[in-house]
DRENDO-1510 file (C-alpha; in Angstrom, 1 decimal, always signed):
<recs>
REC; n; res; u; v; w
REC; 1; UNK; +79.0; +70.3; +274.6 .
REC; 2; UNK; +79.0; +73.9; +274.0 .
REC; 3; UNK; +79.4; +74.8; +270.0 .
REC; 4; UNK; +80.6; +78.3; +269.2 .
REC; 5; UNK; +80.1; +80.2; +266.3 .
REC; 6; UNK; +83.1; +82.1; +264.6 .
REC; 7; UNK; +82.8; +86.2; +264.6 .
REC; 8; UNK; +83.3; +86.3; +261.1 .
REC; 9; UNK; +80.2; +84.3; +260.4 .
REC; 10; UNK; +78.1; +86.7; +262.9 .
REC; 11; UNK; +79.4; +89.5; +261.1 .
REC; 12; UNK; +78.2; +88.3; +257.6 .
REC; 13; UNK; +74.7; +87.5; +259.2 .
REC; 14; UNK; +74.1; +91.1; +260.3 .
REC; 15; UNK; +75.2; +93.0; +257.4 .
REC; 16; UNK; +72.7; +90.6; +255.3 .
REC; 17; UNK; +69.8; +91.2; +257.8 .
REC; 18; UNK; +70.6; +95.0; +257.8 .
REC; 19; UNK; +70.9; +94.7; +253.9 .
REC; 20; UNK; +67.4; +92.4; +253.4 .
REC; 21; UNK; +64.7; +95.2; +254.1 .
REC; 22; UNK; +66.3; +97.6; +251.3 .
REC; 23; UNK; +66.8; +94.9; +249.1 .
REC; 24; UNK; +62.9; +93.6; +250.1 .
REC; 25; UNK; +62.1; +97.5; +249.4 .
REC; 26; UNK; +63.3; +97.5; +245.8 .
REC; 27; UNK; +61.6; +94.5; +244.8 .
REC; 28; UNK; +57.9; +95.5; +245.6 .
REC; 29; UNK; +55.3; +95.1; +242.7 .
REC; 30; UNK; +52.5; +96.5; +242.2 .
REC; 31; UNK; +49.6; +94.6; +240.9 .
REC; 32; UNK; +46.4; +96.1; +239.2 .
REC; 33; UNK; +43.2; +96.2; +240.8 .
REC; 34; UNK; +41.3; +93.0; +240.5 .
REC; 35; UNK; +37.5; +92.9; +240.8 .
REC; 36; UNK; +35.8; +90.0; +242.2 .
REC; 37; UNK; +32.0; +90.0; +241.7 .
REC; 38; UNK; +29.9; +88.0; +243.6 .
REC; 39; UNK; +26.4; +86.4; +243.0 .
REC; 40; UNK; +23.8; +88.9; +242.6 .
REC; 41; UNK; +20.4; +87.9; +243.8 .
REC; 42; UNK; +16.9; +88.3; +242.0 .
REC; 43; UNK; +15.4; +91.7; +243.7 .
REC; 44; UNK; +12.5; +90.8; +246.2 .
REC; 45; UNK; +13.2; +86.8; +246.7 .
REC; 46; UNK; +16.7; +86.7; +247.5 .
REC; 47; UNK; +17.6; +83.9; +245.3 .
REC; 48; UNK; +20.9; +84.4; +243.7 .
REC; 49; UNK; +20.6; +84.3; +239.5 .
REC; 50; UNK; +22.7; +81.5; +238.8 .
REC; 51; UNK; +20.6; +79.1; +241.8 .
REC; 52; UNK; +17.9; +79.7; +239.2 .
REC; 53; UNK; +17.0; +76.9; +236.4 .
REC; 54; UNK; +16.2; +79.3; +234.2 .
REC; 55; UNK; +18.7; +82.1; +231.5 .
REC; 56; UNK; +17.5; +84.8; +233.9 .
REC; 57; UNK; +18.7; +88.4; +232.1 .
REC; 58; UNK; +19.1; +91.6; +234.3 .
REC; 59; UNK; +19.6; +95.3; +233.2 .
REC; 60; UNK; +20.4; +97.4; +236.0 .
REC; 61; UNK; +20.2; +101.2; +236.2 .
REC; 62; UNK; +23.7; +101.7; +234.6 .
REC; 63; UNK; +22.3; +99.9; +231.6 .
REC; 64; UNK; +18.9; +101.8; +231.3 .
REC; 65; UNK; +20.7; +105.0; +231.3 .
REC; 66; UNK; +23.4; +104.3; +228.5 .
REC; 67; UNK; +20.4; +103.4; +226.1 .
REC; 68; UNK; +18.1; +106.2; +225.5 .
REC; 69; UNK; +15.1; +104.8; +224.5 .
REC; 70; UNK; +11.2; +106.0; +225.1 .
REC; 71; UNK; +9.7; +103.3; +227.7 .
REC; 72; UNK; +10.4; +100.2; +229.1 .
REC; 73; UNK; +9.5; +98.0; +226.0 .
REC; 74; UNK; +12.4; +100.0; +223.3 .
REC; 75; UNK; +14.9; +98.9; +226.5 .
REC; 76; UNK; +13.8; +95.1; +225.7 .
REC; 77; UNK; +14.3; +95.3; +222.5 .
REC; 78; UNK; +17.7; +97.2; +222.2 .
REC; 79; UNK; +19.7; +95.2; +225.2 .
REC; 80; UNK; +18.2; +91.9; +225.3 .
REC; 81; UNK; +18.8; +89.0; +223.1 .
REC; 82; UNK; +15.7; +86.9; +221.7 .
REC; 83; UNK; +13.2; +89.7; +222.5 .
REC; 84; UNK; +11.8; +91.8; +219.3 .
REC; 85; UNK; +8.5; +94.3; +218.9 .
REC; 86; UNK; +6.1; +94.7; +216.0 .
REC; 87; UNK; +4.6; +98.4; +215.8 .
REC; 88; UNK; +0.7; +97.4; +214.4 .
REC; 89; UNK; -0.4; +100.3; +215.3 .
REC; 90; UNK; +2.6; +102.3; +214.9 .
REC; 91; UNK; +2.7; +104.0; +218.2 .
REC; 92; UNK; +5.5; +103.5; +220.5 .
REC; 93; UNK; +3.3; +103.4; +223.1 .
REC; 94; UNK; +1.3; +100.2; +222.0 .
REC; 95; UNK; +4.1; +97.7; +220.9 .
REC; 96; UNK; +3.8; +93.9; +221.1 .
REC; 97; UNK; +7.3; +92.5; +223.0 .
REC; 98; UNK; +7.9; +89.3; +221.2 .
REC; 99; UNK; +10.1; +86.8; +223.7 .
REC; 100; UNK; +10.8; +82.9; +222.4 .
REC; 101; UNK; +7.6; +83.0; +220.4 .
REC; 102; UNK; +5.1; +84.8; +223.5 .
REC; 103; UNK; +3.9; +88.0; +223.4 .
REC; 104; UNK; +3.0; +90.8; +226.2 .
REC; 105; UNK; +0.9; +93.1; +224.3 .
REC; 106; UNK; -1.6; +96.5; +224.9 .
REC; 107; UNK; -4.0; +95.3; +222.5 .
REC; 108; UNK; -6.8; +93.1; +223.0 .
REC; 109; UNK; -7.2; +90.1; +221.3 .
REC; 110; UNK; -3.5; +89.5; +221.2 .
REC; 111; UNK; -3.1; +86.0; +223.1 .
REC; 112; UNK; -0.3; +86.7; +226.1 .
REC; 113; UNK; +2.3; +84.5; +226.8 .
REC; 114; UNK; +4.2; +87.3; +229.5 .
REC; 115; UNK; +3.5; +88.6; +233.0 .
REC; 116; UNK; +4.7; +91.7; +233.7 .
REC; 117; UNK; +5.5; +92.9; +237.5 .
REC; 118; UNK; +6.8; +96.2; +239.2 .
REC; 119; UNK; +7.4; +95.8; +242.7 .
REC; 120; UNK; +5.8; +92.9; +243.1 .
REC; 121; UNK; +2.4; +93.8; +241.8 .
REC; 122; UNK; +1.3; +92.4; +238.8 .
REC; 123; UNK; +0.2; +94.9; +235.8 .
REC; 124; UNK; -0.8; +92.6; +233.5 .
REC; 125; UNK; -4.8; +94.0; +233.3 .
REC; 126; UNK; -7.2; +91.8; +234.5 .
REC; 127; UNK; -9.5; +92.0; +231.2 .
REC; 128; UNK; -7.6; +90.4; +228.6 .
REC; 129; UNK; -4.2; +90.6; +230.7 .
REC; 130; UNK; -3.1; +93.2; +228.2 .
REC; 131; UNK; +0.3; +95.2; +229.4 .
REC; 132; UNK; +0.1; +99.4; +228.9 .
REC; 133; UNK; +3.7; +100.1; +228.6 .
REC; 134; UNK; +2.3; +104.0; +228.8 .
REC; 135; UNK; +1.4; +102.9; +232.9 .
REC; 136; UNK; +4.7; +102.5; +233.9 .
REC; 137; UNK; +6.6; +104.7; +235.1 .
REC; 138; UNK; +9.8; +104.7; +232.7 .
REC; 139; UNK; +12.4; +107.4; +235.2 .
REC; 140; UNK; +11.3; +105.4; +237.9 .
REC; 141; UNK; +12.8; +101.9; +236.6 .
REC; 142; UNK; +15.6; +101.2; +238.8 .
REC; 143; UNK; +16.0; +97.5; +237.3 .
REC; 144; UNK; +14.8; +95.1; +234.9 .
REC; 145; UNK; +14.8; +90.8; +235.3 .
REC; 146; UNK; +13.4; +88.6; +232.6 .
REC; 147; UNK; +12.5; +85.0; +233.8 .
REC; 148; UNK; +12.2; +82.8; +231.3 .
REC; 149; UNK; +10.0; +79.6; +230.9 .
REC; 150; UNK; +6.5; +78.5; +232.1 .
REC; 151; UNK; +7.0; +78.9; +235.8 .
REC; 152; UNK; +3.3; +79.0; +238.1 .
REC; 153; UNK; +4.4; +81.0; +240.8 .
REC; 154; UNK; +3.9; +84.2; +238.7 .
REC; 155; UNK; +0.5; +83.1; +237.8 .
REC; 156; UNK; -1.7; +82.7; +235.0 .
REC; 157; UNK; -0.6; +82.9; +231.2 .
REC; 158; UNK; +3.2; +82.9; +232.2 .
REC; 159; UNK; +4.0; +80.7; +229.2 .
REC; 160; UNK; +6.8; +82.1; +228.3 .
REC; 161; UNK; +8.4; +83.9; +231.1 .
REC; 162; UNK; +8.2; +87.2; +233.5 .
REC; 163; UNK; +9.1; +90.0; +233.4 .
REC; 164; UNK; +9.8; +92.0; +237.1 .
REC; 165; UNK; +10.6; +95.4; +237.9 .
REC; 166; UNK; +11.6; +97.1; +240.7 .
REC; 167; UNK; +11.6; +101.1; +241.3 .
REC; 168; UNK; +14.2; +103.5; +242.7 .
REC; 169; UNK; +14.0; +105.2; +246.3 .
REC; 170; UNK; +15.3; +107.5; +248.2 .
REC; 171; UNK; +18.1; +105.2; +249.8 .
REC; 172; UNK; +19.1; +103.7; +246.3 .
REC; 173; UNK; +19.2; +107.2; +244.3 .
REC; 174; UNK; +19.7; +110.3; +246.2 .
REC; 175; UNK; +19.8; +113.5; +244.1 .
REC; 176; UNK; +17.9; +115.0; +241.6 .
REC; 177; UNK; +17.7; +114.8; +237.5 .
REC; 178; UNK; +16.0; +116.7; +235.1 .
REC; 179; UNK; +16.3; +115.7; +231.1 .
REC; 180; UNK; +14.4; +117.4; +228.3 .
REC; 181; UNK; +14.8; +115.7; +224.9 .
REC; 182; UNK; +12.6; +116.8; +221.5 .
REC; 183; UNK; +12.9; +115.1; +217.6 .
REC; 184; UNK; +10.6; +115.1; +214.8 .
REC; 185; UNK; +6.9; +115.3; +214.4 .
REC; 186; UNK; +6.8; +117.8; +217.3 .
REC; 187; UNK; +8.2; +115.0; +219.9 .
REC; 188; UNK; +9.1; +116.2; +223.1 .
REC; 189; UNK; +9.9; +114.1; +226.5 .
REC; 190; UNK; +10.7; +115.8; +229.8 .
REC; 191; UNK; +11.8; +113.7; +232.8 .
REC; 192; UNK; +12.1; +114.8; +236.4 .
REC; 193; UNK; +13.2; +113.0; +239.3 .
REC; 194; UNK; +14.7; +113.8; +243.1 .
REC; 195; UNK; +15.3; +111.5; +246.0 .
REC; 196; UNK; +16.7; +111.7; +249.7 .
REC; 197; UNK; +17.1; +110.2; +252.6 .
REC; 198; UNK; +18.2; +110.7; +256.5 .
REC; 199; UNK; +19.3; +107.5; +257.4 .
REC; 200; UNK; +16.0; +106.0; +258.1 .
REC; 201; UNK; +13.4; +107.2; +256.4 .
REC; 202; UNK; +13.9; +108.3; +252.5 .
REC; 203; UNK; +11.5; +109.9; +249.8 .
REC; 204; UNK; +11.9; +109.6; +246.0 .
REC; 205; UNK; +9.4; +111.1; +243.4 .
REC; 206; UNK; +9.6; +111.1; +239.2 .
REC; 207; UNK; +7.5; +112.2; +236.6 .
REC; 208; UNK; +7.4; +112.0; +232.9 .
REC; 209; UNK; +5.9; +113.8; +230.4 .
REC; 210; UNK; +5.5; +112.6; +226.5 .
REC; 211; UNK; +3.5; +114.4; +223.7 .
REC; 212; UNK; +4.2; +114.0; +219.8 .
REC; 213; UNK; +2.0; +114.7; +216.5 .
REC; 214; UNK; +3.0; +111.3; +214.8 .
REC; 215; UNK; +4.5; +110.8; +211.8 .
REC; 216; UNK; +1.3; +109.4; +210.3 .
REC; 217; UNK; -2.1; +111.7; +209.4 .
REC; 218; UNK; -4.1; +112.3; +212.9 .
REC; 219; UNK; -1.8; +110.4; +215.3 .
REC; 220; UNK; -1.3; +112.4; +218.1 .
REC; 221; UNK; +0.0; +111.0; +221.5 .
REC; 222; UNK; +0.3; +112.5; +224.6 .
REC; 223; UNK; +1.6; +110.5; +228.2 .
REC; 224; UNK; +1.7; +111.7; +231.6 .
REC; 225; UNK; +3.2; +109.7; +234.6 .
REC; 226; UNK; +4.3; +110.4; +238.0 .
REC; 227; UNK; +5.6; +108.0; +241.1 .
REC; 228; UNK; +6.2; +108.5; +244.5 .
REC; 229; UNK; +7.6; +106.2; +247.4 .
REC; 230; UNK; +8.1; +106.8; +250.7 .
REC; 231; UNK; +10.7; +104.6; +252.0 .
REC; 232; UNK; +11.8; +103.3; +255.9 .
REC; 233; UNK; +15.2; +101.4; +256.8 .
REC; 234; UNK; +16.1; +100.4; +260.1 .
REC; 235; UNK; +18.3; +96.6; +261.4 .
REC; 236; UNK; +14.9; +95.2; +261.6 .
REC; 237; UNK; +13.2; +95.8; +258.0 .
REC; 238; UNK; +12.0; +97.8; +255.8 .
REC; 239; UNK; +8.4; +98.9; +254.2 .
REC; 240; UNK; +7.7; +101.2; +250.8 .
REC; 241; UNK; +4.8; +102.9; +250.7 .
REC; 242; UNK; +4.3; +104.2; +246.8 .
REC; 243; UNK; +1.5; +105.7; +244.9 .
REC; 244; UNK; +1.8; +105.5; +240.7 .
REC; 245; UNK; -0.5; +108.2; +238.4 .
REC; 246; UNK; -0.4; +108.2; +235.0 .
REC; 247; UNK; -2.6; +109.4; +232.4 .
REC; 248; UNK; -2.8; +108.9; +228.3 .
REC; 249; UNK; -4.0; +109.6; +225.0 .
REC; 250; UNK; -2.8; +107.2; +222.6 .
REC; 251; UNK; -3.3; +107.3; +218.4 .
REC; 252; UNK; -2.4; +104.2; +216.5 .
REC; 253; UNK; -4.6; +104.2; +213.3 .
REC; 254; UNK; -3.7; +101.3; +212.4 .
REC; 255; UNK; -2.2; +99.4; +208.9 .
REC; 256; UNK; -3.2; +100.6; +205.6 .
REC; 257; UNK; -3.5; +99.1; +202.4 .
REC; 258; UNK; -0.7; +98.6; +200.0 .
REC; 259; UNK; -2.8; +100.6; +197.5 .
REC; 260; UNK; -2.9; +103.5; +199.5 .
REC; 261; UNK; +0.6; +103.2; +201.0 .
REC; 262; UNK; +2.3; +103.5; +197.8 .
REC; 263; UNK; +0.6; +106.8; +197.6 .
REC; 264; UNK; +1.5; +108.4; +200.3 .
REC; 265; UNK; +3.2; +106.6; +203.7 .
REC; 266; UNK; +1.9; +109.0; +206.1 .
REC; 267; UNK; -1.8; +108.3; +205.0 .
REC; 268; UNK; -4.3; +106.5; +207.6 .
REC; 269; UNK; -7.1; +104.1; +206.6 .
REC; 270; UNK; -9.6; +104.9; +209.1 .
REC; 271; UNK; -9.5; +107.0; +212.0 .
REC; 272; UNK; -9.7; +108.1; +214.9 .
REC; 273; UNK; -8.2; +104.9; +217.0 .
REC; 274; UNK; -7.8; +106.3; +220.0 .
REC; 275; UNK; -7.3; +104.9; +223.5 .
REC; 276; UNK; -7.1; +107.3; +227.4 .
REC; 277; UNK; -5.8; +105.1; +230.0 .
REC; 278; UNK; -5.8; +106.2; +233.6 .
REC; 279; UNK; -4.0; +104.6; +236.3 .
REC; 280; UNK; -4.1; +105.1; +240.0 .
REC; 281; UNK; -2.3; +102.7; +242.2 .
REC; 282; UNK; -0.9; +102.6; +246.1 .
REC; 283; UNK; +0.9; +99.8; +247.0 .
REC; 284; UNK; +2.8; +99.1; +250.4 .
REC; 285; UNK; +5.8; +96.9; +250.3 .
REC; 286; UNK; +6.9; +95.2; +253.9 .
REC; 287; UNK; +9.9; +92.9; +254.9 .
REC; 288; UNK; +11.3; +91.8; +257.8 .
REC; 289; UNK; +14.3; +89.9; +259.1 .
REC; 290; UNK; +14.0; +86.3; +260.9 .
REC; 291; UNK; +17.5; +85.7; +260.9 .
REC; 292; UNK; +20.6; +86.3; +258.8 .
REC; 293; UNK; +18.9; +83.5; +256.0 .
REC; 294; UNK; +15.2; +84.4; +256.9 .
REC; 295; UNK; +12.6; +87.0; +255.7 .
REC; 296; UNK; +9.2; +87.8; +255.7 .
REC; 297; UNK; +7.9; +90.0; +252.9 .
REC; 298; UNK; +4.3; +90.5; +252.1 .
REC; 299; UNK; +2.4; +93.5; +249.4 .
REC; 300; UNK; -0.7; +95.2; +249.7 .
REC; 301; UNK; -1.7; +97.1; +246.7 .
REC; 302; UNK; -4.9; +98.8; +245.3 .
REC; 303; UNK; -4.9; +99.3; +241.1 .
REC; 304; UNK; -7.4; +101.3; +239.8 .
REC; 305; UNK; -7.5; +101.2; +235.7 .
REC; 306; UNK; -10.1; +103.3; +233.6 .
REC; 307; UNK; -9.8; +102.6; +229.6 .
REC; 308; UNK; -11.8; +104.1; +227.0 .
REC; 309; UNK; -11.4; +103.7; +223.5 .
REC; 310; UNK; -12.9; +105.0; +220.4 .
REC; 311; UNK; -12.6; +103.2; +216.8 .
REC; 312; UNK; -13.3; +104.5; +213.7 .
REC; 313; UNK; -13.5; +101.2; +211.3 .
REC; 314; UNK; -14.9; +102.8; +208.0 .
REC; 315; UNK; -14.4; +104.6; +205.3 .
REC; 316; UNK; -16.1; +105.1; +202.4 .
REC; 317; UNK; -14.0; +106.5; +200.2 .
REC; 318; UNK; -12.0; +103.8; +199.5 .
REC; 319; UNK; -12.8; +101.1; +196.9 .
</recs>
């Protein structure tokens, strides 16, 4: 049995298809952009952030360039919460980082509780595992993770948590930068820093150079540092091959009595309290790909530290 359908109703079925893309035309919306963001894992393990038991705070680059700050311990302090620095000597360059009650500090005697790390190689020194803030590199930072908690695998004296840092190359910052900046006391910083690639090999090099008189009697300062990496990418892996040279003179006379300090604030007790550092490191950086889930990364390093210090601890003068 054969059914047919009237013309009329054929008629009123193609004027509304004809009709239905002009009508779909005038009802298009347009949405905003939405940003998904995904989970970012830890630099050099893999491991995404929130896989870890642990309240694991990251600053990237963005961050470290929207705060100016002088080295790596003033960006602690001004962008992450629970972490706080006491000045004893009142150099910026020899400030205790308080985290959760432990301490990563540049002066002996101060019991640590932090382990430091910049691509993998720990900086924590081997004689009193002291940290010199004036050895890193500060335009070279490319990223900052704080691990919290008592966790072996970073080894001895983490009671408190880690702290690792990885380094720019020529792949993750092409370009160059120069910054001068100057305040009071005769502060000046300069910063340099250019990096470049071809596709598969890349080359990245910064340098930074501090002085200052102080704001207190005889506390001059005066920091030089300079990285290099030479970087390879290819399907396979990748290797970094970088070289870190820095050298110091550091002034932090110390505290002064309350006598004196109502006196005059820029007074010093005793003096001079100086410290040189010098810092020569090469470290190679190797990983390479299993599978899609697999790696095998390894670090060979060589860190050469030379301190010498000179205290003066009297003065007769004052009664």
């Amino acid at each position: 049995m054969k059914r047919q359908i009237p013309q009329r109703s054929l008629l009123a079925i193609a004027i509304s298809a004809a009709f239905a893309p002009a009508f779909a035309a005038e009802n298009v919306v347009t949405t905003a952009t939405v940003e998904v963001v995904g989970t970012t894992p830890l630099s050099g393990i893999g491991v995404p952030r929130l896989h870890l038991p642990a309240n694991v705070q990251s600053l990237d680059d963005r961050r470290l360039d929207e705060i100016e700050s002088q080295n790596i311990a003033e960006q602690l302090v001004r962008q992450v919460p629970a972490v706080t620095m006491n000045e004893v000597t009142g150099n910026p360059y020899q400030a205790d980082i308080n985290y959760r009650g432990f301490t990563a500090s540049p002066l002996l005697g101060t019991p640590q509780g932090l382990s430091v790390f910049v691509d993998g190689v720990r900086i924590n020194e081997p004689f009193g595992d002291t940290v010199n803030w004036d050895l890193i590199p500060n335009s070279a930072i490319a990223g900052i993770d704080l691990i919290p908690g008592s966790n072996p695998a970073f080894g001895l004296n983490t009671l408190g948590g880690a702290l690792a840092m990885r380094t720019k190359s020529g792949f993750s910052h092409p370009g160059g930068k120069i910054e001068f900046s100057g305040g009071s006391f005769n502060r000046t910083n300069t910063e340099l820093e250019y990096g470049g690639n071809n596709g598969t090999f890349g080359w990245y090099g910064a340098g930074d150079w501090f002085r200052e008189d102080g704001w207190r009697d005889h506390s001059p300062s005066d920091v030089k540092q300079f990285f290099g990496k030479l970087s390879f990418r290819n399907a396979a892996g990748e290797a970094d091959l970088t070289l870190t040279k820095a050298r110091s003179r550091l002034i932090g006379n110390g505290l002064l009595p309350q006598s004196m300090l109502a006196q005059r604030r820029e007074a010093i007790f005793t003096h001079p309290d100086e410290t040189r550092n010098d810092l020569t490191q090469l470290a190679l950086n190797g990983k390479l790909w299993l599978s899609d889930t697999q790696s095998l990364s390894g670090s060979v390093y060589h860190r050469r530290t030379k301190t010498r210090t000179l205290n003066g601890d009297m003065n007769d003068e004052y009664e």
